[in-house]
LOSE-56203 format. One line per 8 residues: their letters; for each residue x, y, z of C-alpha. Coordinates in Angstrom, 3 decimals. Last residue first. Example, Ala and Ser with C-alpha at 12.3 -4.5 7.8 and 13.67 -1.06 7.14 Angstrom:
REM LOSE-56203
SA = 13.670:-1.060:7.140  12.300:-4.500:7.800
This chain:
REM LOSE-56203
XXXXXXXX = 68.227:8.680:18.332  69.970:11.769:18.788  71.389:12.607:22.257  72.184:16.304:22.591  75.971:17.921:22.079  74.777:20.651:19.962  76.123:18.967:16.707  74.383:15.598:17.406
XXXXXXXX = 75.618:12.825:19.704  74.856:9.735:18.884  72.596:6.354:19.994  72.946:3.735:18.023  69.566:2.834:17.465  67.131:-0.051:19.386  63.931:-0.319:17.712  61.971:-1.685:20.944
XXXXXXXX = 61.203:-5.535:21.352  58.137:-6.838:23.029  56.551:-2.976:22.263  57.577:-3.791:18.545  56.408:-6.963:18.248  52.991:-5.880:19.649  52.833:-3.568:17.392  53.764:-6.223:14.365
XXXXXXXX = 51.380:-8.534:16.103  48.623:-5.881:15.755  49.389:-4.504:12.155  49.286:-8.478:11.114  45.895:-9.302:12.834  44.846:-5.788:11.180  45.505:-6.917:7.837  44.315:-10.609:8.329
XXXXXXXX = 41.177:-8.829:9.495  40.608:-6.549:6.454  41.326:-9.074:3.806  38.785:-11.321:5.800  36.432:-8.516:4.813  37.175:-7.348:1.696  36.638:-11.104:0.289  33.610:-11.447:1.884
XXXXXXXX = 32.156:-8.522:0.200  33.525:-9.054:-2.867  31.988:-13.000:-2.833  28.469:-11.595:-1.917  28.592:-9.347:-4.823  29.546:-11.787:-6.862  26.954:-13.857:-5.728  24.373:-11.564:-6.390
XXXXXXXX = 25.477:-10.712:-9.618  25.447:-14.865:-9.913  21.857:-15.109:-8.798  20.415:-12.250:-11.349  22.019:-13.874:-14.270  20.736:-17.566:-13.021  17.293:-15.422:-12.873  17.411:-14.045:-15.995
XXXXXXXX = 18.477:-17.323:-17.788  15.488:-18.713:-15.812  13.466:-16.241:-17.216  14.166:-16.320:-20.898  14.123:-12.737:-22.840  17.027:-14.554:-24.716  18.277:-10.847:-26.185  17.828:-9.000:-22.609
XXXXXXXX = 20.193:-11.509:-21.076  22.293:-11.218:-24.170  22.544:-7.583:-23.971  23.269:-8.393:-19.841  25.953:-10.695:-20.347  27.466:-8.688:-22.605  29.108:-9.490:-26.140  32.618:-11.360:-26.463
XXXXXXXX = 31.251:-14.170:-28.145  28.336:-15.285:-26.200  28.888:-18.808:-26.294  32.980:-18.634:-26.202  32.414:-16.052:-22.763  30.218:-18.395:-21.243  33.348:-22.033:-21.632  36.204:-19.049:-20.367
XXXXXXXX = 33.942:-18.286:-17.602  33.588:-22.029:-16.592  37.005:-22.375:-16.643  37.771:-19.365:-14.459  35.641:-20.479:-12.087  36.971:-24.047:-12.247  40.862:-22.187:-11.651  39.060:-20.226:-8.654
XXXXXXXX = 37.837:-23.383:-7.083  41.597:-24.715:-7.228  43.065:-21.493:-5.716  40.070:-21.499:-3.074  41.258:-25.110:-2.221  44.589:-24.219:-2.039  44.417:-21.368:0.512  42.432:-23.642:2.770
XXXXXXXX = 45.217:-25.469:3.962  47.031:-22.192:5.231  43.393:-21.250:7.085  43.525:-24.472:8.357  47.239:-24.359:9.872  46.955:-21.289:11.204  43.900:-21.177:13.474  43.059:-17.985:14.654
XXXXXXXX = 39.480:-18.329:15.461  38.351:-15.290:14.158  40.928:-16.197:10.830  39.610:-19.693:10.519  35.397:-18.477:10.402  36.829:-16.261:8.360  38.348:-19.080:5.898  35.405:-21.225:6.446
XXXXXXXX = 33.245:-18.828:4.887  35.658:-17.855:2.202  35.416:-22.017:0.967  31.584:-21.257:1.197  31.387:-18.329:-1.191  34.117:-20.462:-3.297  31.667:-23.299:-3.779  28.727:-21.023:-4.345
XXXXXXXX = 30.364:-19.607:-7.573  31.433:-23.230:-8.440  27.802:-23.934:-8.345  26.678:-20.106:-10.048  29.649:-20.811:-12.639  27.857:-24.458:-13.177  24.538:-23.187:-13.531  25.636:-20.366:-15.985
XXXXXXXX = 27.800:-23.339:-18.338  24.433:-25.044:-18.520  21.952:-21.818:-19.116  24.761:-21.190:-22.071  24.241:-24.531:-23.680  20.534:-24.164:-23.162  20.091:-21.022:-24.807  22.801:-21.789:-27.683
């Protein structure tokens, strides 16, 4: 079970690293504002994401439904440790990147959408209200 389970760990932290780098190239896409890459790029994270899931699907039928970190503690093995240590570090690293292009593709699309609207004004009917004023 130890070695089966340090395998399918090895390959999350590859496919892990795979997805970290795939996010890389996707802000590096969104600074530059290149389109058509950063559209390309969207299935190549969906296709890393389906191996992720894989591999988590393979860790979570060796450890059978119990915690990573019981059965971290359990193996007492320190390369399974540090695999376990790598991926939370990954994770973290993945959330972090993650947030972050989320946050500039938001505020690209709050800026054009300004921008939009000083281009090209809201333009109402204009009527009269009960006073006699323009409304709006």
């Amino acid at each position: 079970m130890k070695e089966e389970l340090k395998a399918v760990m090895k390959e999350e932290s590859k496919y892990l690293k795979d997805l970290l780098n795939l996010l890389d190239k996707q802000h590096e896409y969104i600074l530059k504002n290149e389109i058509f890459p950063l559209e390309a790029i969207i299935e190549d994270i969906k296709v890393c994401n389906k191996s992720i899931a894989e591999s988590e699907v393979k860790r979570r039928s060796i450890t059978k439904g119990n915690t990573m970190s019981d059965i971290v503690k359990q193996l007492n093995d320190e390369e399974v440790e540090t695999i376990y240590r790598d991926i939370q570090k990954l994770l973290h690293e993945l959330n972090l990147q993650k947030d972050t292009n989320e946050l500039l593709l938001k505020q690209g699309l709050s800026f054009s959408g300004k921008i939009l609207n000083i281009i090209n004004p809201n333009r109402g009917s204009t009527t009269y209200n009960s006073i006699g004023k323009i409304e709006r």
